[in-house]
VEXLUM-656243 format. One record per residue (C-alpha): residue in one letter; x, y, z negated. Coordinates in steps of 0.001 Angstrom, whole numbers, padded with zeros to 6 digits, always signed. Each point is the difference from the previous one (the first is absolute). Example, Ala and Ser with C-alpha at 12.3 -4.5 7.8 and 13.67 -1.06 7.14 Angstrom:
// residues 2
A+012300-004500-007800S+001370+003440+000660
// end
This chain:
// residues 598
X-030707+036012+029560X+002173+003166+000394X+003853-000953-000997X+001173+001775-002891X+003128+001775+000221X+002023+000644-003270X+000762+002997-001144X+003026+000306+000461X-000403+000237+003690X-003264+001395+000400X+000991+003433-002126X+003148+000111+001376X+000834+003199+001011X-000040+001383+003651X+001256+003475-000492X+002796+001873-002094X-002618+001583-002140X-001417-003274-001265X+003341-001280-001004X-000442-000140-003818X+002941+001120-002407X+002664+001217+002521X-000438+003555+000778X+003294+000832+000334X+000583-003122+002289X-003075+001190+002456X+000409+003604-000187X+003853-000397+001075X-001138-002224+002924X-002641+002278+001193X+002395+003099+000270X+002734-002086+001951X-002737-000874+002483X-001375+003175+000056X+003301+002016+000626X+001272-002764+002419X+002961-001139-002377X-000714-003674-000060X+003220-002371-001565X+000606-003081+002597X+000346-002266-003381X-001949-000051-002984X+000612-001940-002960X-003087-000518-002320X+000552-001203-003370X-001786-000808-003010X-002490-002095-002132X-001932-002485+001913X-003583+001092+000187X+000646+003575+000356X-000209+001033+003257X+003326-000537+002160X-001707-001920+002735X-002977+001621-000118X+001839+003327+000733X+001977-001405+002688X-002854-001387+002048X-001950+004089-000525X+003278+001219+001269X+000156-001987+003060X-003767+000584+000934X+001217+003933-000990X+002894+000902+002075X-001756-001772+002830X-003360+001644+000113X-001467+002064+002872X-001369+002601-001891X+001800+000519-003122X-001769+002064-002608X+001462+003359-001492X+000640-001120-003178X+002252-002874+001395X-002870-002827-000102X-001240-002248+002311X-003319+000120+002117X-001312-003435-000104X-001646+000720+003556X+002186-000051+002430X+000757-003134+002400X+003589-000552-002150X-001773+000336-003568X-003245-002385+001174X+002729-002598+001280X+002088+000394-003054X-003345-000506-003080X-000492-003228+002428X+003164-001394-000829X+000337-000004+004362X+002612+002975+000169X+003325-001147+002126X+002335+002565-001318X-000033-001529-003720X+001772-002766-000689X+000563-001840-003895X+002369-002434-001103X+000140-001935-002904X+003521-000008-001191X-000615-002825-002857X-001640-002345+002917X+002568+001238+003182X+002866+000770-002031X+002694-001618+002641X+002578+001337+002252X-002076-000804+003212X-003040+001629-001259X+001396+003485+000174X+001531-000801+003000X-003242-000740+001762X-001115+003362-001773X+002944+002155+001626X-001003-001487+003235X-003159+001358+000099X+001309+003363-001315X+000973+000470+003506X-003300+000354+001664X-001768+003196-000239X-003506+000231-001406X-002690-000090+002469X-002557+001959-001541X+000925+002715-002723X+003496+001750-000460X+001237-002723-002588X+000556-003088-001121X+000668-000984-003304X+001038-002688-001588X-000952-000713-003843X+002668-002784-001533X-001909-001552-003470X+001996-001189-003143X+003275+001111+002173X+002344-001144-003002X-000906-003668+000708X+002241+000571+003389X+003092-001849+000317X+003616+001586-000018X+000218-000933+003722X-003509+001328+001007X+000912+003700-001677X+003518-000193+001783X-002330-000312+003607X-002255+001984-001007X+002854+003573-000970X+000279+001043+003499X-003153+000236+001441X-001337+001541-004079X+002717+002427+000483X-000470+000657+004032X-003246-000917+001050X-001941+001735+003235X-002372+002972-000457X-003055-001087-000529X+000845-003287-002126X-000570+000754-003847X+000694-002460-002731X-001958-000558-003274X+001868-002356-001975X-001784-001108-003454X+001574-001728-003325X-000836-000371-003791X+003520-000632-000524X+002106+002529+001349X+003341-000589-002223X+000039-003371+002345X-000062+002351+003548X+003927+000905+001330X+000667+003355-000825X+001330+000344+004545X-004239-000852-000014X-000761+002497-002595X+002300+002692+001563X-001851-000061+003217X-003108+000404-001338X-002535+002772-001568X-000561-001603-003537X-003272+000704-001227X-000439-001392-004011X-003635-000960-000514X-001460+000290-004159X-002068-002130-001314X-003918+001350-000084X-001193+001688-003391X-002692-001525-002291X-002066+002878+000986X+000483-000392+003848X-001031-003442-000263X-003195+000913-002021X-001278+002504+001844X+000870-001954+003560X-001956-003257-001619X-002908+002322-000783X-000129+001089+003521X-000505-003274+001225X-002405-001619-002372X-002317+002987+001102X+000379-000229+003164X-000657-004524-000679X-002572+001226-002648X+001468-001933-002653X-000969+000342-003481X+003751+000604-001580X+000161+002607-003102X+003590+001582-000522X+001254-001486-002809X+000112-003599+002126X+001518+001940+002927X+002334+001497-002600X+001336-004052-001217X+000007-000418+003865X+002719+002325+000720X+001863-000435-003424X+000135-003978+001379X+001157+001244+003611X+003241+001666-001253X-000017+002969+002599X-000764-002820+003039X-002992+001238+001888X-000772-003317+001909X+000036-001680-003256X-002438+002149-001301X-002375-000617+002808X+000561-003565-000222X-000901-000408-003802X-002967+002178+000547X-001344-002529+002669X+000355-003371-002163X-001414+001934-003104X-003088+001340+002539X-000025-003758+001019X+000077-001404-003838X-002899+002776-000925X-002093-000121+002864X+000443+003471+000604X-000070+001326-003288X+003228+000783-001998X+000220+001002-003296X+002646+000656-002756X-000620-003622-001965X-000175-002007+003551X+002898+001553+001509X+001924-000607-003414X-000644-003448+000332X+000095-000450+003361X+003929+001306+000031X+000612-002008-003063X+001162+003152-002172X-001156+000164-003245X-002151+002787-001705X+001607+002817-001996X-002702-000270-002836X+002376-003472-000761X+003531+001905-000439X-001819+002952-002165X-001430-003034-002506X+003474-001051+000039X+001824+002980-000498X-002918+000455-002821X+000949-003145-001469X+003924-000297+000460X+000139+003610-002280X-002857-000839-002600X+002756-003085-000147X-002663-002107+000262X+001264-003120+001467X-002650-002516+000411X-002354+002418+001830X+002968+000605+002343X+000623-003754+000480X-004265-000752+000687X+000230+003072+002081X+002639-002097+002498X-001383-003181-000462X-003603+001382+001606X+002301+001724+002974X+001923-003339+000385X-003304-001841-000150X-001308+002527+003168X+003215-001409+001991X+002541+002725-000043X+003340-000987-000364X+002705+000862-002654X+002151+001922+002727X-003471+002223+000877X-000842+000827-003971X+003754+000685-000318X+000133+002555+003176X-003186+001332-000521X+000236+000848-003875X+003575+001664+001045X-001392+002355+002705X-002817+000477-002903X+002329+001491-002505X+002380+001684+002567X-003807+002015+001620X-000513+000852-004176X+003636+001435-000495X-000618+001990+003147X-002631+001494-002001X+001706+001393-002824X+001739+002787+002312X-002243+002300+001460X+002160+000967+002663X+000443-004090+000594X-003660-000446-000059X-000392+000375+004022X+001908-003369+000209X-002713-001914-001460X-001283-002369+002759X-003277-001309-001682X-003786+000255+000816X-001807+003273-000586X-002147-000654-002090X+003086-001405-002264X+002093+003088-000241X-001737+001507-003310X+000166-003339-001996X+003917-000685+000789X+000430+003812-001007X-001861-000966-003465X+002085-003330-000442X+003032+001699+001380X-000119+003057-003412X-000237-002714-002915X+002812-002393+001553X+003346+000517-000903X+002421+000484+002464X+002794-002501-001681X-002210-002303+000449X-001419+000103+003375X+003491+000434+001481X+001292-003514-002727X-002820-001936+001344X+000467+001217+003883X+003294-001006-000874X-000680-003861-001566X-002451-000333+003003X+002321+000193+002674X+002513-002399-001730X-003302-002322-000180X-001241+000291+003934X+004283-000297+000726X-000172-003635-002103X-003739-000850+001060X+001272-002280+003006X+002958-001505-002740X-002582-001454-002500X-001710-003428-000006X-003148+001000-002197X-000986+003091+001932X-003163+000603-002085X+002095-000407-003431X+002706+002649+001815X-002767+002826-000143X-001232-001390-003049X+003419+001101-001460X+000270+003035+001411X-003168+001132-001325X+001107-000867-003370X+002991+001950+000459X-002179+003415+001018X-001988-000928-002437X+002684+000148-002984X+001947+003020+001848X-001827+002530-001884X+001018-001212-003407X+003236-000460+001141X+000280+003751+001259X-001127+001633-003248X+002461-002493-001873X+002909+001459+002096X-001330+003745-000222X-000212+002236-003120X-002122+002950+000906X+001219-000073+003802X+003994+000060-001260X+001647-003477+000298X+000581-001095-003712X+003114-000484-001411X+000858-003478-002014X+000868+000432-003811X+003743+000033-001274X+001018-002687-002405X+002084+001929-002078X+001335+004105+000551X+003759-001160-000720X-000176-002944+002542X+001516+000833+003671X-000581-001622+003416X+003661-001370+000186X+003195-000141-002939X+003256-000556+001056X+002504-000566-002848X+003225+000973+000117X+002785-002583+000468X+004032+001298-000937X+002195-001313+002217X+001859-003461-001104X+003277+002083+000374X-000836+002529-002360X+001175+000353-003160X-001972-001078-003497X-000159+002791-002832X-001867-002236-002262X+002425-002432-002504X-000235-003787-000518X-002347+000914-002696X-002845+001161+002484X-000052-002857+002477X-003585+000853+001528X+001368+002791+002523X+002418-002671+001342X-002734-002945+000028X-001941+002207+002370X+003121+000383+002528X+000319-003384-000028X-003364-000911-000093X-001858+001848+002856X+003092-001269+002594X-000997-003553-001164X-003537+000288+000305X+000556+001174+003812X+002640-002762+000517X-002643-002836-001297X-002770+001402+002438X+002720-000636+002778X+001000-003724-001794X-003884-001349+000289X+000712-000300+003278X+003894-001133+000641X+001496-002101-002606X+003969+001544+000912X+000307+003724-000688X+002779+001697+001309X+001223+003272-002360X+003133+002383+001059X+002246-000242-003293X+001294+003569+000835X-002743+001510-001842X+001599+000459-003134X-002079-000488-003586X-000686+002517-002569X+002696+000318-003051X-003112-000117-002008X-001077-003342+001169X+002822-002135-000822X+003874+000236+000600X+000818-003264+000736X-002765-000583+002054X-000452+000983+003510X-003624+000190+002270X+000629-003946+001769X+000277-001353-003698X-003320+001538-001398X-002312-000950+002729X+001325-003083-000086X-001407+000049-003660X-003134+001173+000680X-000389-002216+003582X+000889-003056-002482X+000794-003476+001695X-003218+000204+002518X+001755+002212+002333X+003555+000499+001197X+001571+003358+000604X+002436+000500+002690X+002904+002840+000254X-000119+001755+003318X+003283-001093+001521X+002043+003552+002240X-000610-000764+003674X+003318-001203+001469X+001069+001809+003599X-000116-002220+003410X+003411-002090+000290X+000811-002352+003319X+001279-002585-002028X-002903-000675-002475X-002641+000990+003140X+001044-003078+001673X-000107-002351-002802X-003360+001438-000194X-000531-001004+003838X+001530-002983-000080X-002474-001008-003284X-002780+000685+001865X+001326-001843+002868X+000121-003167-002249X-003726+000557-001504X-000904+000177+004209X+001982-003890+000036X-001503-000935-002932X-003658+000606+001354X+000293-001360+003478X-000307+003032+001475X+001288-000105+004059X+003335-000352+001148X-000258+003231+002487X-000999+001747-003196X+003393-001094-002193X+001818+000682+003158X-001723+003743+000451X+001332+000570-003731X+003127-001798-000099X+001211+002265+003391X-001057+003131-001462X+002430+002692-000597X-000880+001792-003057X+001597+004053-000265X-000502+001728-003557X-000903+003629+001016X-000266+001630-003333X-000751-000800-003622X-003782-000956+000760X+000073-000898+003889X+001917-002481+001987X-000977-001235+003699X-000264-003384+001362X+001234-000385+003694X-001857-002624+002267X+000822-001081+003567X-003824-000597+001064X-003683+001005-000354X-000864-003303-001146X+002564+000044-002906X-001090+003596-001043X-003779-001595-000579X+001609-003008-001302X+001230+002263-003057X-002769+002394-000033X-002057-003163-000751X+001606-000606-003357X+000931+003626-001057X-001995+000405-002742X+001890-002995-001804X+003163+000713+001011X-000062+003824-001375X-001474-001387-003340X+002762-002375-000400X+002622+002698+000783X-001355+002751-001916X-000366-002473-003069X+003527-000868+000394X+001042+003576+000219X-002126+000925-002564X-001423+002876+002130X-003538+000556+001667X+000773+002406+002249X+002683-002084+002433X-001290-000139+003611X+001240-001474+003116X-000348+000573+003589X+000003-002720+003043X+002010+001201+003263X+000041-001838+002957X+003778+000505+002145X-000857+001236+003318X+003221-000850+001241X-001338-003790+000284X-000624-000201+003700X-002616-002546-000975X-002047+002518-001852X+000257+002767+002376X-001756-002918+002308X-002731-000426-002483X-000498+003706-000618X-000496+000293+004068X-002540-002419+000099X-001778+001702-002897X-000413+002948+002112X-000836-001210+003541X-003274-001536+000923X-001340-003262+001418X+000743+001096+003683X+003815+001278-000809X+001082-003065-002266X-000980-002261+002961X+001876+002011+002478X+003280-000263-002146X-000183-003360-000569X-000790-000520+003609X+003249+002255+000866X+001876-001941-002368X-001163-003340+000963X-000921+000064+004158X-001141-003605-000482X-003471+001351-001861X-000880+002064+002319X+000261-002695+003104X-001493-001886-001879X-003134+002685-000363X-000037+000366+003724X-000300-004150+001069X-002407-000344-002375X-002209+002980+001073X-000382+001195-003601X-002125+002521-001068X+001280+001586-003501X-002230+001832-002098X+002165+002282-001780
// end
């Protein structure tokens, strides 16, 4: 029984012209060969399945051959080519970067960069999936990339090259690989079911390379399983459900459905797809890329985008002209949000189930928001009403024009002050008013502002004058900080913390700001800790919110200056001093043959 090869390997190509979908990738290698003006590094990057290894390999059987063709191509008959299509040529030699990806595997491959070739003018040496190289590896690997002898070349590959350091990528002739057209994939799958006389019509290669995604060796590999599954027959239907993708005719009965709004035949349409085993995530995707192919249609000029089957491109024209356009890019729209929260949702098959019913109700809600394609306008109540009315407020100090005999105009300046205050009482029982705001004559004489919201704040609430802030005075500060010295004695508090308060010297700078003078570190935290009491008992007693204090520590205490210096030195330096200061320490250090991890 022969072995069978896939084919992958056995259509691989052996020659630049073979190489499918990367002309200007072949062409450009040909003329450097040709006119002698061959790069010592290469750097191939792209898509996996495209062709960067592949090239590398023609290129080293190339540049090597014995009798190299005019139009830059190898001969395939020479000694070096023969040797080379048996896989037995010495002057080739591949790593694979994921696998030998250490520091000692490229040095083992610089060592052998030092021995010439012994057949051929070259040797090259092709480095696979390069980015999966370690920082140390690339660092051994610059010089002899940037310096290497005269007839070493190296063809380094990657899928990744954002992960490659740019000193690699500077060294290097960077060659960007595309991925393979729909149509090079078609025609290069027809080629070989010929040549395997397969039975394989075109609209099954065409779902072939739409599933591939511009990867050539995936292409070839779905085409063998499917050849497998069919016995050497593939067809539209078998390839459909071989590849688990399901059949347009379903998403036009939707679309049908969803904008006739009717909503059962949408939700029997799903339940038959569910009941075929496609998942919600599948019918989500593939009803998406549906509408996105038919909105493609409605522009001629877009129309070369569509990526369907053939013999589909007149009926998504037809469905594309009676669709409207709001809603194809509304329900592309509710789609995506739908495949986004797919993974989110614990009934997966009542998720689409929703979504559908939204599509299915977007028309109606689209002609609802549109009057005759203009975005309608919603009704006014009444012509005299406005968005917003302000009403005018005079001032409490201004003057009333109106006599006893009208009290209505005064009511209100009374009034709308009081309804204000009583939003500002439903939360705080004590109000505090300025009584230099002076009433209106109009209002009463013998009454001022304090007495008539008292009136109308009745006995539930209690209203407060604002008392004039007094200035800072030393005499009244320290019963202050003596006060809160007792409250400290009263609650237990520590005696270093009375002691930190009771030797502070206290220095009134101005009318809001006075300092407090410390000898210590530890006594500045010791009153930083209860600062926020303090100032609220001093600025109540003062009658003033914006008094302020700051804590200094006198430098002139040796002892601080001490503390400060430690602050600043290390481990290493503190032990020195105290070793300088105190000899004993360090003897001590020595007998016992310590070891101090600083």
């Amino acid at each position: 029984m022969e072995k069978f090869i896939v084919s992958a390997r056995k259509y691989r190509p052996q020659d630049f012209n073979s190489v499918v979908g990367q002309s200007h990738i072949t062409t450009t290698l040909k003329n450097a060969i040709t006119n002698n003006q061959l790069a010592h590094a290469f750097l191939f990057c792209g898509p996996r399945g495209v062709g960067k290894t592949t090239c590398a390999r023609i290129l080293a059987k190339t540049i090597n051959c014995e009798n190299l063709q005019p139009d830059g191509e190898a001969c395939n008959e020479c000694n070096s080519c023969k040797s080379f299509n048996a896989g037995a040529s010495l002057n080739i030699h591949e790593l694979d970067a994921a696998s030998n990806n250490s520091v000692d595997d490229i040095r083992t491959l610089v060592e052998q960069v030092r021995f010439t070739p012994q057949a051929g003018k070259y040797k090259v040496y092709i480095i696979d999936e390069v980015h999966m190289l370690s920082s140390a590896a690339f660092n051994a690997f610059l010089k002899t990339l940037e310096e290497p002898p005269s007839y070493a070349i190296f063809i380094l590959a990657t899928t990744e090259k954002h992960k490659i350091l740019p000193t690699i990528i500077s060294r290097c002739q960077i060659f960007d690989f595309k991925r393979i057209t729909s149509n090079d994939t078609i025609e290069h799958l027809q080629e070989i079911v010929t040549k395997e006389n397969i039975d394989a019509d075109k609209a099954s290669l065409q779902v072939i390379a739409q599933k591939s995604e511009g990867c050539m060796r995936d292409a070839l590999s779905i085409l063998d399983k499917i050849v497998s599954f069919t016995n050497g027959k593939v067809t539209y239907s078998n390839t459909l459900e071989h590849l688990n993708i399901l059949d347009d005719d379903y998403y036009f009965k939707i679309l049908e459905s969803l904008q006739q709004q009717n909503l059962a035949n949408a939700m029997l349409l799903y339940d038959e797809i569910n009941r075929k085993g496609f998942e919600g995530d599948l019918v989500l995707n593939g009803f998406a890329e549906f509408i996105r192919n038919i909105l493609v249609c409605k522009n001629e000029t877009a129309i070369k985008l569509l990526d369907v089957v053939e013999g589909l491109h007149e009926k998504y024209k037809s469905v594309a002209q009676q669709t409207n356009l709001s809603y194809l890019i509304s329900a592309l729209n509710i789609l995506n949000e739908a495949e986004i929260s797919f993974k989110m949702a614990r009934n997966k098959r009542l998720h689409v189930e929703l979504t559908l019913i939204k599509l299915n109700f977007l028309q109606q809600a689209i002609e609802l928001s549109t009057n005759e394609e203009n975005v309608s306008v919603k009704k006014k109540l009444s012509t005299n009403h406005t968005a917003l009315k302000f009403k005018p407020i005079q001032s409490l100090q201004a003057k009333s024009k109106k006599t006893n005999d009208q009290p209505n105009e005064a009511k209100m300046f009374v009034e709308e002050p009081l309804t204000k205050l009583e939003k500002n009482i439903e939360t705080k029982n004590t109000v505090q008013i300025n009584t230099t705001v002076q009433p209106t004559s109009s209002i009463a004489k013998d009454k001022n502002l304090i007495d008539l919201l008292r009136e109308k704040a009745g006995s539930k609430y209690s209203v407060i004058e604002v008392q004039e802030a007094e200035p800072l005075k030393e005499e009244k500060l320290k019963e202050c900080w003596n006060k809160y010295i007792d409250q400290l004695q009263q609650h237990g508090e520590k005696f270093s913390t009375i002691k930190t308060f009771e030797e502070a010297v206290l220095k009134i700078v101005d009318d809001l700001t006075f300092s407090v003078t410390v000898h210590a570190l530890t006594q500045q935290k010791f009153i930083e800790q209860e600062k926020t009491l303090l100032i609220d008992l001093i600025q109540t007693s003062f009658k003033n919110r914006a008094i302020k204090f700051d804590i200094i520590i006198d430098e002139s205490n040796p002892e601080q200056k001490e503390i400060s210096l430690s602050e600043k030195l290390n481990s290493k330096q503190i032990f020195n001093l105290i070793a300088e200061k105190y000899p004993l320490v360090n003897e001590l250090k020595e007998r016992l043959k310590l070891d101090i991890d600083y």
